[in-house]
C-alpha positions as CSV (number, residue, x, y, z in Angstrom):
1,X,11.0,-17.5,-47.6
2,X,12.6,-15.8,-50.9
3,X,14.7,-18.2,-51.9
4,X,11.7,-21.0,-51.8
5,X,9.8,-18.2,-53.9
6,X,12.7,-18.8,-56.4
7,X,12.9,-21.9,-56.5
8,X,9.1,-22.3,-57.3
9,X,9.7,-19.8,-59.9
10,X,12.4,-21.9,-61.8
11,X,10.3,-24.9,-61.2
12,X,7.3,-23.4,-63.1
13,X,9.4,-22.3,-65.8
14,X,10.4,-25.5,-66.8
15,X,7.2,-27.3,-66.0
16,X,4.3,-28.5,-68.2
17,X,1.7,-25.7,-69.4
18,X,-0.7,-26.8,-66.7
19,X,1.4,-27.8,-64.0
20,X,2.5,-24.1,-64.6
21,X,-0.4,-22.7,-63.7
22,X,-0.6,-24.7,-60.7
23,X,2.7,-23.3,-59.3
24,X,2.5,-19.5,-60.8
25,X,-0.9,-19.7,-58.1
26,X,1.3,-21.3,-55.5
27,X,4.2,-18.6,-56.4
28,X,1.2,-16.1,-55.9
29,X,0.3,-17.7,-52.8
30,X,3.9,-17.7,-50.9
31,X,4.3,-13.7,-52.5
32,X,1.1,-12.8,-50.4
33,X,2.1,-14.4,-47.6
34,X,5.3,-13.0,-47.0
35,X,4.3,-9.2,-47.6
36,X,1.3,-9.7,-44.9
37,X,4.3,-11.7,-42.4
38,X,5.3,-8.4,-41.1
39,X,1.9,-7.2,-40.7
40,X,0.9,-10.4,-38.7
41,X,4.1,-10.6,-36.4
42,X,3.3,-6.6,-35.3
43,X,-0.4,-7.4,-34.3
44,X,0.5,-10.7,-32.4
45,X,3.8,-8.7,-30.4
46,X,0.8,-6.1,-29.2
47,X,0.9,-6.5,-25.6
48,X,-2.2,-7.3,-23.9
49,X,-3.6,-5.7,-20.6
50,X,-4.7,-8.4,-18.5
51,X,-6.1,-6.2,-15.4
52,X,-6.5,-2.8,-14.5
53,X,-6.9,-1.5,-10.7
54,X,-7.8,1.6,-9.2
55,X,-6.7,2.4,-5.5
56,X,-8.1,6.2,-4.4
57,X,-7.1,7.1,-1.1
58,X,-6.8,10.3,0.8
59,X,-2.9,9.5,0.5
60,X,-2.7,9.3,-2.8
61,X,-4.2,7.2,-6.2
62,X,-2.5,4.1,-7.7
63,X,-3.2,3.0,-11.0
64,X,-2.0,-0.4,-11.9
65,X,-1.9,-2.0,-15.7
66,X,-0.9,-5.6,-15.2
67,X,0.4,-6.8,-18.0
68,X,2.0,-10.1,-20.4
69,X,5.2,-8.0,-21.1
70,X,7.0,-4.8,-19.7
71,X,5.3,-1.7,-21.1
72,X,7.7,0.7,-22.5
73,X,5.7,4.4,-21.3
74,X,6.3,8.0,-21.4
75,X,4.4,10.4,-18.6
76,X,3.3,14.1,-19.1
77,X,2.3,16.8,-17.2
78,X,0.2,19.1,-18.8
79,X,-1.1,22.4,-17.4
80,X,-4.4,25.0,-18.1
81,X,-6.6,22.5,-17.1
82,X,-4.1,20.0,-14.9
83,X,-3.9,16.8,-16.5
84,X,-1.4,13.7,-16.9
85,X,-0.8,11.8,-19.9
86,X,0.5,8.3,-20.3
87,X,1.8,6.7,-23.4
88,X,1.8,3.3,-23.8
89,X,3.8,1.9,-26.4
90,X,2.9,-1.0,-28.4
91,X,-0.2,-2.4,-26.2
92,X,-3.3,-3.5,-27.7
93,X,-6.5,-0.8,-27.3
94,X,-9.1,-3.9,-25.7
95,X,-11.8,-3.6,-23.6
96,X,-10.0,-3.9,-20.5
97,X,-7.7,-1.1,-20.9
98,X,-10.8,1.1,-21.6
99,X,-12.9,-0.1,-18.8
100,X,-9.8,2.3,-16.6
101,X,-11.8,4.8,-17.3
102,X,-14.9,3.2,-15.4
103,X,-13.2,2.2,-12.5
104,X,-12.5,6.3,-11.2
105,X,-15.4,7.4,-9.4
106,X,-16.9,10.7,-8.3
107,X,-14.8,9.9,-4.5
108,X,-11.1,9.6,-6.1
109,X,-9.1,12.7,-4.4
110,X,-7.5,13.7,-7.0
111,X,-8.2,12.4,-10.5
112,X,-11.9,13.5,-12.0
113,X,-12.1,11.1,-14.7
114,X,-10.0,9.1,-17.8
115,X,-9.8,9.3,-21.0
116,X,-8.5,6.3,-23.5
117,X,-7.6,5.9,-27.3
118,X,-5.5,5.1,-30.2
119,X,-3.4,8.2,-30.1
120,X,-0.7,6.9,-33.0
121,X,-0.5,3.4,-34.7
122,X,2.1,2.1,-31.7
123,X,0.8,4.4,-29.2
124,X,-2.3,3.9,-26.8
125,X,-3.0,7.5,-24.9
126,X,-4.2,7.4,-21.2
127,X,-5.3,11.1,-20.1
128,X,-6.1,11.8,-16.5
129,X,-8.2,14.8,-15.9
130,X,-6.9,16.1,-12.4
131,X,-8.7,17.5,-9.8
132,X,-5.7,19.5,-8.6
133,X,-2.2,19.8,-9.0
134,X,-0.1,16.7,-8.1
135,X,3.1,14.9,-8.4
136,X,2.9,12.1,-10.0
137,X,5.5,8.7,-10.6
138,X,5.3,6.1,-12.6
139,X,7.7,2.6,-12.7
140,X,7.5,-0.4,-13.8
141,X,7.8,-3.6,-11.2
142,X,8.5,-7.2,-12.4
143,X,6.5,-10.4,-12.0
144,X,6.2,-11.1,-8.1
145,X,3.5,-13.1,-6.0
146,X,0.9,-13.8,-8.9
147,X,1.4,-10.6,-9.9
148,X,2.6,-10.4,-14.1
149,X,4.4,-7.0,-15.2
150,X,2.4,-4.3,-13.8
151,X,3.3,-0.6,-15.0
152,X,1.9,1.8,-11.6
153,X,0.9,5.4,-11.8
154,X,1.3,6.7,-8.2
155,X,-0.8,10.3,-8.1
156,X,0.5,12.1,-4.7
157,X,-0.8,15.5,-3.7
158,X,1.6,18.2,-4.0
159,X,2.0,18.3,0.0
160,X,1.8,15.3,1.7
161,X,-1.3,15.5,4.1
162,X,-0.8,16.1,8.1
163,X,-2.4,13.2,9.5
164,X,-3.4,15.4,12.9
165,X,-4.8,17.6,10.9
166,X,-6.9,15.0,9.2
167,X,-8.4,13.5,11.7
168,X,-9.1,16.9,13.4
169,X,-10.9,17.9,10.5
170,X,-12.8,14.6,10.0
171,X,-13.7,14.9,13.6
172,X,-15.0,18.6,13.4
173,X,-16.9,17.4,10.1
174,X,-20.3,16.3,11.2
175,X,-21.4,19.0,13.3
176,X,-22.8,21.9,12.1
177,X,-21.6,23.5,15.1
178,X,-19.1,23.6,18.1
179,X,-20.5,21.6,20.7
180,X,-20.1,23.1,24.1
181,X,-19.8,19.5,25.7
182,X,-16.9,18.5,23.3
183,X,-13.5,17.7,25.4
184,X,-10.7,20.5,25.1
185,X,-8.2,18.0,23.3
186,X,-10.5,17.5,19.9
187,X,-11.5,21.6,19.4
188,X,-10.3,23.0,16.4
189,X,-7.3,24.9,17.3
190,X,-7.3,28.4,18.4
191,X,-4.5,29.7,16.5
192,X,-4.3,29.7,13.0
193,X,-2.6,27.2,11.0
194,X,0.6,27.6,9.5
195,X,1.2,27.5,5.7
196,X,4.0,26.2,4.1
197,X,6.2,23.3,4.0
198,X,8.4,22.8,7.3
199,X,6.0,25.0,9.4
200,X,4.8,23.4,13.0
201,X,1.1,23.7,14.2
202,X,-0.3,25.3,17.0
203,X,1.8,24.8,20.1
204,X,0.2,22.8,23.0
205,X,-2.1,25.5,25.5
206,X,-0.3,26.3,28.6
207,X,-2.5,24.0,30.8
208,X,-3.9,22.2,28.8
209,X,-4.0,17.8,28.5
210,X,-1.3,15.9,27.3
211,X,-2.7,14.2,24.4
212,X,-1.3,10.8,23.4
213,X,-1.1,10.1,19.9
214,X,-1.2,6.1,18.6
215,X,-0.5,5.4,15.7
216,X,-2.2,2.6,13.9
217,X,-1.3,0.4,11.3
218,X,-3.3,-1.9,9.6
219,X,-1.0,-4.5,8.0
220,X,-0.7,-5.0,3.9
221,X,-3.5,-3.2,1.6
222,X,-4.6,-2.5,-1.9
223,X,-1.6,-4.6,-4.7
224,X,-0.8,-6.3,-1.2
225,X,-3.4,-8.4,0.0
226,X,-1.4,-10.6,2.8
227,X,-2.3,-13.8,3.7
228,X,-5.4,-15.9,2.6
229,X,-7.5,-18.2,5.0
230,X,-8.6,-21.8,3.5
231,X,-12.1,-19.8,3.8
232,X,-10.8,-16.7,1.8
233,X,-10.7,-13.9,4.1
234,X,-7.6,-11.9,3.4
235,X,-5.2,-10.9,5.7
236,X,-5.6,-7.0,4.9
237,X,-9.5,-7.0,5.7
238,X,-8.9,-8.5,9.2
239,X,-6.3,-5.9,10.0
240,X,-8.2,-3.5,8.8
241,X,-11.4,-4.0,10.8
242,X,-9.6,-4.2,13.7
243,X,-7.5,-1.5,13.6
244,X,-10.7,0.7,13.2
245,X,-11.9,-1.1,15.9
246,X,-8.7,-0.2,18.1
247,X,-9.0,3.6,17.1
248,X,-12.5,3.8,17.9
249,X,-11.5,2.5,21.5
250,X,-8.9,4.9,21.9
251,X,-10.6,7.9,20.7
252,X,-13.2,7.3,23.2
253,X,-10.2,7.7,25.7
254,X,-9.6,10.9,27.3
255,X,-6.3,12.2,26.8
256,X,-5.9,9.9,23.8
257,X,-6.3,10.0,20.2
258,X,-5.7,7.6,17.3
259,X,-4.3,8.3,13.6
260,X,-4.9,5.6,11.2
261,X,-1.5,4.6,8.8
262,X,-4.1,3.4,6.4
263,X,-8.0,3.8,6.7
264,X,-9.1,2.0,3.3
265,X,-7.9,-0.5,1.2
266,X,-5.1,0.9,-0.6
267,X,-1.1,0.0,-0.1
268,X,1.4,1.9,1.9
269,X,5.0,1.3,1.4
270,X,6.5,0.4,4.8
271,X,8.8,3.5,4.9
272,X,5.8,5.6,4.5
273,X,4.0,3.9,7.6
274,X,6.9,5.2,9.4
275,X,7.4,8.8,7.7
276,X,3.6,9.1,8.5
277,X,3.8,8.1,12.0
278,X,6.5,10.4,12.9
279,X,4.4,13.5,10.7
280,X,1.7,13.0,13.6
281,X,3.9,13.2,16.3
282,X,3.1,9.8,17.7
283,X,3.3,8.6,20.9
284,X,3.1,4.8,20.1
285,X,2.9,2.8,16.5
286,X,0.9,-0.3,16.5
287,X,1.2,-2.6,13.4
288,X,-1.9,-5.1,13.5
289,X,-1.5,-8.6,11.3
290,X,-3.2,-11.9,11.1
291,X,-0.1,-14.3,11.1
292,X,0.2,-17.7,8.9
293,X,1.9,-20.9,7.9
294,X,2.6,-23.4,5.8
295,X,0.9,-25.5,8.0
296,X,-2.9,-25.2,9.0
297,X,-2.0,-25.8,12.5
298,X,0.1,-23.5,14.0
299,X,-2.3,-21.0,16.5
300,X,-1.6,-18.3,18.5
301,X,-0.9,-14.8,19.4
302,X,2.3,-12.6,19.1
303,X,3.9,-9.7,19.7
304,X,7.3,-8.9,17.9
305,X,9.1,-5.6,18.4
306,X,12.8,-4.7,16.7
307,X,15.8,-6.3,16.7
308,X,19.2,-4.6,16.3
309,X,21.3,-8.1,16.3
310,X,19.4,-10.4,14.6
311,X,15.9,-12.5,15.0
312,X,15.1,-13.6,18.8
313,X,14.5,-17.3,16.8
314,X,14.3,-19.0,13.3
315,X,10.6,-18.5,13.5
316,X,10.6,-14.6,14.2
317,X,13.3,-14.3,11.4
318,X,11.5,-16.1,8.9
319,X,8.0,-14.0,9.5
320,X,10.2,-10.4,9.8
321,X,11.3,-11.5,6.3
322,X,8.1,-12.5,5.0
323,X,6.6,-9.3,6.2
324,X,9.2,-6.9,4.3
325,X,8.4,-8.8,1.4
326,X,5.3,-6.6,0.9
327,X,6.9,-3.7,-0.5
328,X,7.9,-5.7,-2.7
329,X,4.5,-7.2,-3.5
330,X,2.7,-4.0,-2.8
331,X,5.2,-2.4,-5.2
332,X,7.6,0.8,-4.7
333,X,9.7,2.9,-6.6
334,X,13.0,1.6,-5.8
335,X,13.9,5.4,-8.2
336,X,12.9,7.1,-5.0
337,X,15.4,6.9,-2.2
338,X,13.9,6.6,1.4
339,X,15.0,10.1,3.5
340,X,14.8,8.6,6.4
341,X,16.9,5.5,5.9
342,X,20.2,7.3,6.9
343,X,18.4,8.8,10.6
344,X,16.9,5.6,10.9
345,X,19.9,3.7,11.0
346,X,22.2,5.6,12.6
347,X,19.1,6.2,15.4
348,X,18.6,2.9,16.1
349,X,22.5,2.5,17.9
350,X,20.7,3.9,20.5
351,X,18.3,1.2,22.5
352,X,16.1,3.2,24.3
353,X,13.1,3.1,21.7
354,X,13.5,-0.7,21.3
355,X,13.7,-0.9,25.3
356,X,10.6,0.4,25.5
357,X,9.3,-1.4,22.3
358,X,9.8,-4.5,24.9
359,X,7.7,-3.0,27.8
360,X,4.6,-2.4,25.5
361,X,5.1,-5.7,23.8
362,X,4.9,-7.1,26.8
363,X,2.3,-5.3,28.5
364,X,-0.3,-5.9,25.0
365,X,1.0,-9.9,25.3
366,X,-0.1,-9.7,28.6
367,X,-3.9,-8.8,27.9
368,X,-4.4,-10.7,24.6
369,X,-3.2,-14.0,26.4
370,X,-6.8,-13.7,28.2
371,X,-8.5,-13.7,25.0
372,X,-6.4,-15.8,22.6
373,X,-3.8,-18.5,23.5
374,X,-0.3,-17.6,22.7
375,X,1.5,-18.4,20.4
376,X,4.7,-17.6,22.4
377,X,5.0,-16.7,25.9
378,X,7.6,-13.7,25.2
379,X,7.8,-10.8,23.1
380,X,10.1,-11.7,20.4
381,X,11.9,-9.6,17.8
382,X,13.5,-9.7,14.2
383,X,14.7,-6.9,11.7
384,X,10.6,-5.6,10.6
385,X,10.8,-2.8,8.3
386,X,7.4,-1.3,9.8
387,X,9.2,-1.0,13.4
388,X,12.0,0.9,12.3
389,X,11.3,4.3,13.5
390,X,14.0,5.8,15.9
391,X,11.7,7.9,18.3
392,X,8.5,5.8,18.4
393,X,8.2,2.6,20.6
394,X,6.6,0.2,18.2
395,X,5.2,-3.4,18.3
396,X,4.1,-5.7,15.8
397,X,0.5,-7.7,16.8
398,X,0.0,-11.0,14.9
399,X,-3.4,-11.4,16.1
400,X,-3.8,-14.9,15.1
401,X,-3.0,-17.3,12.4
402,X,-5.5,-16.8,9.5
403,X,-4.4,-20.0,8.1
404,X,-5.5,-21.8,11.0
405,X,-9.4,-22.9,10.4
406,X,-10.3,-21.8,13.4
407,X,-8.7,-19.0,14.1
408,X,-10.0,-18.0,10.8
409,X,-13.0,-17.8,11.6
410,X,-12.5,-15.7,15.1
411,X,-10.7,-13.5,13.2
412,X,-13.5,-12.4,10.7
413,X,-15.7,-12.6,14.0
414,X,-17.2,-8.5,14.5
415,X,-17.3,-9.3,18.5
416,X,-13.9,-11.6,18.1
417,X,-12.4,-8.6,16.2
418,X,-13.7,-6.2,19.3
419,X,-12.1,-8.4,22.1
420,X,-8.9,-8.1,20.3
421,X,-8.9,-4.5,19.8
422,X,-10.0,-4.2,23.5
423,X,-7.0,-6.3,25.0
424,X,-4.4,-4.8,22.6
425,X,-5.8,-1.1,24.2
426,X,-5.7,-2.2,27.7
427,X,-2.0,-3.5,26.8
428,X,-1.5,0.4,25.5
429,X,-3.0,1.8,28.8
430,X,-1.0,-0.5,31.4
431,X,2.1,0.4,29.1
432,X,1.5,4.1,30.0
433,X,0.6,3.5,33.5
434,X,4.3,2.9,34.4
435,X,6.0,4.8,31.2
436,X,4.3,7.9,31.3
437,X,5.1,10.2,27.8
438,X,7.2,13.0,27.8
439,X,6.4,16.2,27.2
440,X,5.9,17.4,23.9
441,X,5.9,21.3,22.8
442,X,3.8,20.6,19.6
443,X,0.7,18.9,18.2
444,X,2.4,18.0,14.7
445,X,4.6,18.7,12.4
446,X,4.2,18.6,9.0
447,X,7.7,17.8,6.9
């Protein structure tokens, strides 16, 4: 760019009076333009928010900033009141990334509102007013699935929440006062509850029911929608609806309670299905899905359970591997190492758990073939993340192809939706009839 200044320079020296003038404005011209080049080439490398989304859940609160470009960010805890501060380095102050502060509502847990601005000339300022204390991550995740760069802001309470507890809470909620027709198994406990990380709750009354805990777990959620039907249902509704469906028929079980993995649509990573399933004690984990396929053709039911040698066919295989992918969709902190990775494997030399995996896989086959045809006769199995725990029988129910037209539409059915979560409960109940549980000495256990 200098050097062509020069050259104009000499040029005009040597030129005619008013061909001089002509190329001193020109000179002029190029000067301007080359002091505001720098100016121009910071503006256009701002990098532009294309989405924000808010996911509150009793769990925790994401935050996710999708984005053209990695964000280069810096995250503060501040105390006296509790807030968190996010710096954002060299991304554009639009609309968008101010409309975060619209998007937390009244409901969220544990952030009471945002605040964003210009906090330096390369630095946008996101401040989150907290509710309470909390421990907070933030990381980065690649382009994945449609998905750009997304920078995520995970907002976990300081203890992670006993599910029993939870649902005993939620249960105990709407009445103003102990109802002396209420069964024995959902009373508030008569002993107080323990404080304090690694503390059990109350031990079970001499006497009293054995309670059997499910565990239910609604496939995908929140970043991780799952699949997509030609009609546009996603895969994460379905499983959703019916999964409250399933708990709703359990809980009117006596002797039987359900905890939901998720109970809204947020994402869980497929580790902390697990983790949560084994914090309340279950007897049972149920993963519910809504398969699909490349093809619009392909129908049926399954029922997959783990695998310690490899996939039972090319098909189970190819679906246990499109499954885990949702982590990597949903998006986790790779930072964070998994406790129980290293129990997990070393548990699963032992065969019992999958053994009886088999015998409830079979037994919830057994009663959804009357509603739904099969899509394979057998329970099959493959590596799935979600079934890894070593203590907890565990199936994997691919309700139907969402991809399939038809099946589509059963699927987003209310009385379809019903029939399945009926046929999967009988499958629990016939399980139990000839594998009674074994005795526990507690309700829960927090970690």
């Amino acid at each position: 760019m200098f050097e062509r200044i020069a050259v104009v320079t000499l040029s005009a020296r040597a030129a005619a009076p008013g061909l001089r003038v002509t190329l001193q404005f020109l000179f002029l011209c190029l000067l301007v333009a080359a002091c505001l080049l720098p100016v121009s080439l910071a503006f256009a490398a701002e990098i532009q928010i294309a989405s924000v989304r808010v996911w509150p859940a009793a769990d925790y609160t994401r935050v996710t900033l999708e984005s053209t470009q990695p964000i280069k960010h810096q995250l503060l805890s501040v105390k006296n009141p509790e807030r968190l501060v996010l710096d954002l380095e060299n991304v554009a102050l639009t609309s968008t990334l101010s409309g975060l502060a619209e998007k937390v509502g009244a409901a969220d847990p544990y952030v009471k509102a945002v605040r964003v601005g210009q906090f330096k000339p390369n630095v946008v300022r996101l401040v989150f007013d907290l509710k309470s204390e909390v421990k907070p991550q933030a990381f980065v995740l690649a382009p994945v699935a449609g998905y750009g760069h997304r920078l995520v802001l995970d907002i976990y309470p300081m203890e992670p929440l006993d599910p029993l507890m939870a649902m005993l809470e939620s249960r105990e909620r709407p009445a103003e006062t102990p109802s002396a027709a209420a069964p024995a198994e959902v009373r508030p406990p008569e002993k107080s509850r323990p404080q304090g990380k690694g503390a059990c709750c109350e031990a079970r009354r001499p006497g009293a029911p054995r309670m059997i805990t499910i565990a239910i777990d609604a496939g995908h959620g929140g970043e991780d929608p799952g699949a997509r039907g030609a009609r546009g249902s996603w895969e994460k509704n379905v499983t959703l609806a019916i999964s409250r469906k399933l708990k709703d028929r359990i809980d009117r079980e006596p002797g039987m309670r359900a905890v939901m993995m998720r109970d809204g649509d947020y994402f869980m990573s497929l580790h902390a299905r697990v983790a949560k399933a084994r914090r309340a004690n279950a007897d049972l984990f149920v993963s519910v899905h809504a398969d699909s396929f490349v093809s619009p053709n392909a129908r049926g039911s399954s029922v997959f359970a783990l695998s310690e040698r490899g996939a039972t066919s090319v098909a189970a295989n190819w679906l246990a591997k499109k499954e885990n992918e949702a982590d990597l969709i949903g998006g986790v902190n790779l930072d964070v190492p998994d406790p129980y990775l290293k129990q997990t494997l070393l548990d699963l030399s032992q065969t019992a758990t999958i053994n009886d995996s088999l015998k409830l896989g079979r037994a919830v086959l057994g009663e959804i073939g009357g509603i739904n045809r099969l899509h394979k006769n057998n329970v099959e199995q493959a590596g799935f993340a979600v079934l890894k725990s070593p203590d907890i029988p565990s199936i994997l129910v691919e309700t139907a192809f969402i991809s399939n037209p038809e099946e589509e539409r059963r699927l987003t059915d209310e009385a379809y939706q019903q029939k399945m979560a009926d046929s999967i409960f009988n499958g629990i109940k016939r399980y139990f009839a000839t594998n009674p549980p074994l005795a526990r000495d507690v309700v829960a256990k927090t970690p």
